[in-house]
C-alpha positions in Angstrom: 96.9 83.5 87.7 99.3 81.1 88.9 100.8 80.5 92.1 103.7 82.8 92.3 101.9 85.9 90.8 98.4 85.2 93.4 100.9 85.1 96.4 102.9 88.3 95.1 99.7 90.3 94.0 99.1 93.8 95.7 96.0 95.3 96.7 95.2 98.4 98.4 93.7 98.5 101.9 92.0 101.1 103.8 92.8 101.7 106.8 90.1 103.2 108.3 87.4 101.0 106.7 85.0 103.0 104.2 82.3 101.4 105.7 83.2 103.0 109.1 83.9 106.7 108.0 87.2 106.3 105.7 88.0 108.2 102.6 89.2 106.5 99.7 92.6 109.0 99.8 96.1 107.9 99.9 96.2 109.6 103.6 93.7 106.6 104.4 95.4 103.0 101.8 98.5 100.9 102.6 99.6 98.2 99.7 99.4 95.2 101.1 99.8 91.7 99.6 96.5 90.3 98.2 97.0 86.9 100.4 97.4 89.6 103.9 94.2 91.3 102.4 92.0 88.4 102.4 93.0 87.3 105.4 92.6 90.8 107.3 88.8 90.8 106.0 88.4 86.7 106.7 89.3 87.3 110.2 88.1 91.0 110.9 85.6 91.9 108.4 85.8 95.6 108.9 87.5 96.1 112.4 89.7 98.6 113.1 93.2 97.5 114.8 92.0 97.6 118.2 89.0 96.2 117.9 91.2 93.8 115.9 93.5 93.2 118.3 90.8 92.1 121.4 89.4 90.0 119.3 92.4 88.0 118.7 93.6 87.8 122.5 89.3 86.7 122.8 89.6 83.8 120.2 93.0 82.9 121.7 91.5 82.9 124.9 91.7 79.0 125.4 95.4 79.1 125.2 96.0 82.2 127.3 96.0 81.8 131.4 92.9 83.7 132.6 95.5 86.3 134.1 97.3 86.6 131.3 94.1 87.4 129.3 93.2 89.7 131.6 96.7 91.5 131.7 96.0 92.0 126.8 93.0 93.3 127.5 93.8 95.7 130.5 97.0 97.0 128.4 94.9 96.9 125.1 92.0 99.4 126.9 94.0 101.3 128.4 96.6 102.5 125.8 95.6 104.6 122.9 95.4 101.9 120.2 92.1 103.2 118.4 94.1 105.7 115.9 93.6 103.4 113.5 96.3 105.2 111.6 98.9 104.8 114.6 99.9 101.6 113.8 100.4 102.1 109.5 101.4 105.5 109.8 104.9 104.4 108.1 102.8 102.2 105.5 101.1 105.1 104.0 100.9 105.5 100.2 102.0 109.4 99.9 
């Protein structure tokens, strides 16, 4: 496959990770490029957005202030980010 055609490819993505409980139903799979779905599953293995989203303000950690830090993970607890559908809910295949 050359260059053009890897970095265009598709690939379907579950949302809420079978491994963790998800159906394999369009109600549950985005299209995503294959690049963004190798990279998702590099970085996350099979987190959900939250937990996705802690982790990256952790590993970023060295370049946040301590209060800053502290202010992610504060706002990232204590708003309702674990409907792992929330944040693809316009992504959808229907």
């Amino acid at each position: 496959m050359n260059k053009e055609k890897k970095e265009t490819a598709i690939s379907k993505h579950h949302i809420l990770p079978q491994s963790r409980g998800g159906v394999n139903e369009p109600k549950n799979i985005i299209l995503i490029r294959d690049t963004q779905h190798r990279a998702i599953h590099t970085l996350f293995e099979n987190q959900m957005i939250a937990e996705q989203l802690i982790t990256t303000v952790n590993i970023s950690s060295k370049a946040l202030r301590e209060d800053v830090k502290q202010w992610l993970l504060e706002t990232l607890n204590s708003r309702d980010i674990h409907d792992p559908y929330e944040r693809y809910k316009d992504m959808i295949i229907k």
